[in-house]
C-alpha positions in Angstrom: 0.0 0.0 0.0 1.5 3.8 -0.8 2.4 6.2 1.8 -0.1 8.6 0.6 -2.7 5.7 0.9 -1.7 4.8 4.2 -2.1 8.6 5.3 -5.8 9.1 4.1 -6.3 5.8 6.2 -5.3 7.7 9.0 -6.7 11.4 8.3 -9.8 9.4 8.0 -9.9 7.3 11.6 -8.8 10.1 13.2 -11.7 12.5 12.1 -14.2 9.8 12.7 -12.6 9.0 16.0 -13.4 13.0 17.0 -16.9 12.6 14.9 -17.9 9.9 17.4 -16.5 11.2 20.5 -18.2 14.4 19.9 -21.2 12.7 19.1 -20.7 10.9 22.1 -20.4 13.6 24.4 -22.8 15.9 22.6 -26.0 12.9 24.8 -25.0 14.3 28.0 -23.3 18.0 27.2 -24.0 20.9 25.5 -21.5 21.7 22.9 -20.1 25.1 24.5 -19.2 23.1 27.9 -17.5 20.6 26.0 -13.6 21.3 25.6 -10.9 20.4 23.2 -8.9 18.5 26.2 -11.9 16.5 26.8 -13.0 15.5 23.4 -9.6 14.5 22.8 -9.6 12.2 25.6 -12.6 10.8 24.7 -11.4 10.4 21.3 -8.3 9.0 22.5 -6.3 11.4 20.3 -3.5 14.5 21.5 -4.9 17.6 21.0 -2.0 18.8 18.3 -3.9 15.9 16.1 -6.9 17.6 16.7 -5.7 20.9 15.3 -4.4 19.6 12.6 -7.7 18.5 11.3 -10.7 20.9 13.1 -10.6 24.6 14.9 -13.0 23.8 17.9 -15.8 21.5 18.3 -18.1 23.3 16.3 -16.2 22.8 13.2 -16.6 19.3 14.0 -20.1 19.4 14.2 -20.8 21.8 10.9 -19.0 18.8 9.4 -21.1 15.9 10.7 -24.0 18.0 9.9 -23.1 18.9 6.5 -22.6 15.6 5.9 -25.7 14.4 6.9 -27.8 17.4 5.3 -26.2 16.4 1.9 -26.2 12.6 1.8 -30.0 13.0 2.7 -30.7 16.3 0.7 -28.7 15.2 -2.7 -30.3 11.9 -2.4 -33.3 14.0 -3.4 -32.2 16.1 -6.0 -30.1 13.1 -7.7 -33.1 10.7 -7.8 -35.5 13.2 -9.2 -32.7 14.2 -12.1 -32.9 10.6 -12.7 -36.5 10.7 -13.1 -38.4 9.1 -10.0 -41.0 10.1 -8.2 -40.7 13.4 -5.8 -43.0 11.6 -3.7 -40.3 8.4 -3.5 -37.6 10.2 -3.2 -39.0 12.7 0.5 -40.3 9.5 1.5 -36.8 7.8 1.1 -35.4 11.1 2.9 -37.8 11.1 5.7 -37.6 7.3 6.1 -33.4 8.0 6.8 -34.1 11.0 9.2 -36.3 9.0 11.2 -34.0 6.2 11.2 -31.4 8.4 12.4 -33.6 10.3 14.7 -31.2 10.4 17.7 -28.8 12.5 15.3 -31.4 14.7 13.9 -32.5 16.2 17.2 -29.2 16.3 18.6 -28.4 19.0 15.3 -32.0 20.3 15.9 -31.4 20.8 20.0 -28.1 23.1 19.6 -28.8 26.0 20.2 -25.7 27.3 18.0 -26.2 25.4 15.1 -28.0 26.9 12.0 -30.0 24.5 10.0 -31.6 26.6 7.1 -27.9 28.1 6.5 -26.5 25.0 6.3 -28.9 23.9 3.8 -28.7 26.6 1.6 -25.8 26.7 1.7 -25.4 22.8 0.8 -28.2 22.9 -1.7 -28.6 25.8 -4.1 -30.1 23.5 -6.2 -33.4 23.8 -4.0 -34.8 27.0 -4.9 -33.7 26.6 -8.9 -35.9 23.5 -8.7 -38.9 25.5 -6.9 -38.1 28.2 -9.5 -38.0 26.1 -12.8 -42.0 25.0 -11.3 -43.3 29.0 -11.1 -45.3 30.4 -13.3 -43.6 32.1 -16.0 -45.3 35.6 -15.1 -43.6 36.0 -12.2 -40.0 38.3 -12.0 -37.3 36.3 -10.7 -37.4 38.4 -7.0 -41.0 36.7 -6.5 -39.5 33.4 -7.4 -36.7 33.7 -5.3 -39.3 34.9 -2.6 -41.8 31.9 -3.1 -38.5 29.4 -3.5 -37.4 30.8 0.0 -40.5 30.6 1.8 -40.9 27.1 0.5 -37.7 26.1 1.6 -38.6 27.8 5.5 -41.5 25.8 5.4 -39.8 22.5 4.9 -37.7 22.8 7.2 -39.8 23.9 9.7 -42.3 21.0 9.1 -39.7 18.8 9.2 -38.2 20.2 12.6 -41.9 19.7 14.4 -41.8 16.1 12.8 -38.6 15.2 13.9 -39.5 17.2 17.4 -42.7 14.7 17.5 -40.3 11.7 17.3 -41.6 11.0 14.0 -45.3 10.8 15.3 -46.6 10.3 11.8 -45.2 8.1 9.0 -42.6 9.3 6.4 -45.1 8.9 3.4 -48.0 11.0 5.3 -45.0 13.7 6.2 -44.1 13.9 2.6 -47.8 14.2 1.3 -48.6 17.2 3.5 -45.2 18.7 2.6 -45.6 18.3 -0.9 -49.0 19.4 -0.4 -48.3 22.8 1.0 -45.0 23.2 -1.2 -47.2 22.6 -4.0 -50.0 24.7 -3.5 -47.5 27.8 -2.5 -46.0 27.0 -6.0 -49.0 26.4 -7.8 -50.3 30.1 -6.6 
């Protein structure tokens, strides 16, 4: 095996040696009592290691999130280029938040983490799929105003569901989201 190889190896257990431990530690502590020394312990790495991959713990949590935001949120965007359903593929989405429910409120409890800015900022692709759906009468500032509050919406439907432990089923979340989204589209 090469050198360079056998480095990646390492970059990568090290980062999901912090990833864990911070998840870890993130059940019983908020993240602005949590400090470098001890998530180091925990992780069972020096803290020079640490800074040689992350700032602070909140660096390691945008990641995890970011992560998380676009293997669920590109899912989405990627099946429906391929063609299938829209109602398949929030379904599929929903079914993998609820899965992973523990890790969605964890994000959704932190007071310091910013959800909607962390999607847009991972998916641009949301409001020029909104905006291709407008009517064509509208200038693109209303578009960009109705993609926006569509995208608000979501995510705040999807915060209460996920709040709710999932109370409802996946497919029933993703009818009444597509539901709203498409009558706010639809005029």
């Amino acid at each position: 095996m090469s050198e360079k190889s056998n480095v990646n190896q390492r970059v990568m257990l090290t980062k999901r040696l912090i990833r864990e431990a911070l998840l870890k530690m993130l059940k019983t502590t908020k993240i602005n009592k949590i400090s470098i020394r001890e998530l180091c312990q925990v992780a069972g790495i020096n803290r020079t290691t640490f800074y040689n991959h992350y700032g602070s713990q909140y660096d390691v949590l945008n990641e995890i999130a970011d992560t998380y935001i676009q293997s669920t949120s590109f899912t989405v965007i990627n099946d429906m280029a391929a063609g299938k359903n829209i109602d398949e593929c929030l379904t599929q989405v929903l079914q993998y938040i609820k899965d992973n429910l523990e890790f969605a409120k964890l994000v959704l409890d932190l007071d310091n983490y910013d959800l909607l800015s962390h999607i847009k900022i991972s998916l641009p692709q949301f409001d020029h799929m909104v905006i291709k759906h407008l009517p064509e009468n509208l200038d693109l500032e209303e578009k960009k105003a109705i993609a926006s509050y569509v995208q608000y919406g979501t995510v705040r439907l999807l915060k209460e569901w996920i709040l709710s432990d999932c109370l409802k089923p996946p497919e029933e979340e993703a009818q009444l989201i597509l539901k709203i989204a498409g009558r706010t589209i639809g005029g």
